[in-house]
C-alpha positions, 0 to 999 in steps of 0.5 A, spaced: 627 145 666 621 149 664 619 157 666 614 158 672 610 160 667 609 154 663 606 150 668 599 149 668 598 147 674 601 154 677 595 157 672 590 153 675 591 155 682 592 162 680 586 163 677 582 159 682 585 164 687 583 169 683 576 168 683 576 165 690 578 173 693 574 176 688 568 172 691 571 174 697 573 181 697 567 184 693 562 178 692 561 180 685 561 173 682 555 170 686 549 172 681 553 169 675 555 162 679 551 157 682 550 155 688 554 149 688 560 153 684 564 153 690 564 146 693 566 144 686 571 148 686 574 145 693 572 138 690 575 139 683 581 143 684 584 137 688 583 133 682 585 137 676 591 139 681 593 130 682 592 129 674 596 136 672 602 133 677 601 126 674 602 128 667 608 133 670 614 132 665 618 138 667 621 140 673 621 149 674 626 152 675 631 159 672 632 159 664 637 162 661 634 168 657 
């Protein structure tokens, strides 16, 4: 078992969650990404999300410290 922390899979959302409220809630990032950003993002993450568990060796899970 691996720690949460070390699943790329748990990153990838995080950080697409980051950016999808930041973009919400203060609508900053808009200047700087491109109109189509958005829709690669629902198309995309899907994508990376099914190849991320594809590879998945590990299952999370308590460590011992």
């Amino acid at each position: 078992m691996k720690a949460w922390y070390k699943s790329k899979t748990l990153w990838v959302n995080m950080v697409a969650a980051m950016l999808m409220a930041l973009e919400a809630g203060t609508g900053l990032l808009k200047p700087y990404l491109a109109e189509t950003f958005w829709v690669a993002m629902a198309v995309g993450l899907p994508i990376i999300n099914a190849v991320l568990r594809i590879v998945t060796t590990q299952a999370l899970g308590k460590t011992d410290a």
